[in-house]
N, C-alpha and C positions, 0 to 999 in steps of 0.2 A: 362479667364476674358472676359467676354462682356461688350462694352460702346453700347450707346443707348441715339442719341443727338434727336433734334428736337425743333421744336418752342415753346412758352407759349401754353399750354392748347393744345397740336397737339398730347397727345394722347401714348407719350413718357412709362409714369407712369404707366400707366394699360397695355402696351405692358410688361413692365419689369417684373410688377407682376406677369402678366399671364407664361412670359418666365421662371420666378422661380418657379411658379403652375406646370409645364409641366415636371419639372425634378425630379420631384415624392416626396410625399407626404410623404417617412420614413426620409425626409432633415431635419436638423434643421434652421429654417430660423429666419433671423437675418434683421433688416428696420435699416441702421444707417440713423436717419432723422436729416437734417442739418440744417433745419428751426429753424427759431426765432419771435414768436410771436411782433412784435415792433409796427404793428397798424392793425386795424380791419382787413384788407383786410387777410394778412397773416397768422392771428387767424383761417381765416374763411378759407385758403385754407387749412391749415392744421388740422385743424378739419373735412376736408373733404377728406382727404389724409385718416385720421385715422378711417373715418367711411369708405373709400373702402376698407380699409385691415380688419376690422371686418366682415364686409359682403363677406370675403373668407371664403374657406374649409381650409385657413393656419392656424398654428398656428405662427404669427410672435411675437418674441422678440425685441421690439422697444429699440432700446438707440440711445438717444438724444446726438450731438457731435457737437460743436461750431466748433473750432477748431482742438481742438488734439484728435485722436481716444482714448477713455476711455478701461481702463486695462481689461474691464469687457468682451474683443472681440479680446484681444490682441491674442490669441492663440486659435487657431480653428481647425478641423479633415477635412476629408475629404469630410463626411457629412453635411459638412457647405455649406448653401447659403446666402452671404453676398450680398444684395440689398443697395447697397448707395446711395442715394438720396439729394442732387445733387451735382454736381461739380461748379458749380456757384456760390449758395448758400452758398456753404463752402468755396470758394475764398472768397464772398464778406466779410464772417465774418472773414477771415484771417485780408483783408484789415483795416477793420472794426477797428477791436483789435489793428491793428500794429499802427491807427493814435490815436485812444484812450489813449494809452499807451505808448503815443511818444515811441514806437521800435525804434534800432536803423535800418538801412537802409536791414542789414542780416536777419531781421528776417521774412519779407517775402518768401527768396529764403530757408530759413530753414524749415519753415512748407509745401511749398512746396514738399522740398526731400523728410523730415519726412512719407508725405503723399504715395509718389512714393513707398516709402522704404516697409512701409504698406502694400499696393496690393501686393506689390512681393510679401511680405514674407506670406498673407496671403494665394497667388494662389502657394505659395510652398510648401505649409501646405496641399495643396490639394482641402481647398474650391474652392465653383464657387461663382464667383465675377461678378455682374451686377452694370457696374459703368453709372448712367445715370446724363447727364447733357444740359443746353438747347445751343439751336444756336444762338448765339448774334454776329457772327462775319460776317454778313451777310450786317449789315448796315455801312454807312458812317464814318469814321472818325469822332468824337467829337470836342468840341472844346474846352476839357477839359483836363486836361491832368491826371486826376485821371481813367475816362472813357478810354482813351485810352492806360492807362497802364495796367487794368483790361483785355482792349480788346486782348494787346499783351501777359500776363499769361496765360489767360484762354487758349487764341489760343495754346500757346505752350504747356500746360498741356496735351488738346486735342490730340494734334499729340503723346504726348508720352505715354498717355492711349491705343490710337490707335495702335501706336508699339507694345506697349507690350500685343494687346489683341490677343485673338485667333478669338471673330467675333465685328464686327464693324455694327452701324443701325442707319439709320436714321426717323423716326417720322414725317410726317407732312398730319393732317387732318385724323388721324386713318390710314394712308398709310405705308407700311412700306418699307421702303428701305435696302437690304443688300451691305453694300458696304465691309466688308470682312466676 
């Protein structure tokens, strides 16, 4: 498992590509994209997401995933490169969901594991997993308290992505950083 954080637009995304380009060409590669078209701006990054992975030598198999990983990816060889895109992204629409649908208070901390449980079983199956998500834990305290409960999962997600990966990178301005 490699995570791979960084800023908005720092370069994150085409780093991860290219790291799934790099591990050869007989992979079967797999984009879970976690976006959600909800207003222009995000239409338009994601139609720009979709036009970089066109204009590769990949062949990726896109599935679209809100919250729960769909059946369609549940079981994968070793052949697999699983690219997830992103960790933030799919917090927020965990969030998203749980106030939507008045959750009760567990079902945060459920999707959560779900998720954790996921990577395992997917990096015991053998795929290589490129989990990228951005750095938002860099600014102030909010003075929100939905903001700052986002801030304290993500953070904690982070650190157990990070545990359980084999390399760790940070993204910022096309630079890249290996921190494991």
């Amino acid at each position: 498992m490699i995570f791979i954080t960084g800023g908005v637009r720092s370069g994150k995304s085409a780093f991860a590509e290219k790291y799934a380009r790099e591990l050869g060409e007989e992979k079967i590669f797999y984009y879970v994209a976690t976006g959600v078209s909800f207003d222009d701006e995000m239409k338009k990054r994601i139609i720009r997401h979709q036009q970089d992975r066109d204009n590769q030598n990949i062949n990726w198999t896109t599935v679209e995933m809100q919250v729960k990983v769909p059946e369609a990816i549940g079981q994968l060889s070793n052949n697999a490169v699983v690219l997830f895109e992103c960790v933030t992204t799919w917090l927020s629409n965990v969030l998203y969901t749980y106030e939507q649908k008045n959750e009760n208070s567990e079902y945060i901390d459920i999707c959560i594991e779900s998720m954790q449980k996921q990577l395992l079983t997917w990096r015991k199956q053998g795929a290589t997993i490129i989990v990228v998500s951005n750095e938002v834990l860099d600014e102030l305290p909010s003075q929100y308290e939905e903001v700052n409960l986002y801030r304290k999962l993500l953070g904690e997600f982070h650190q157990w992505i990070v545990q359980n990966s084999d390399e760790a990178y940070e993204v910022q301005f096309q630079l890249v950083q290996r921190w494991k």
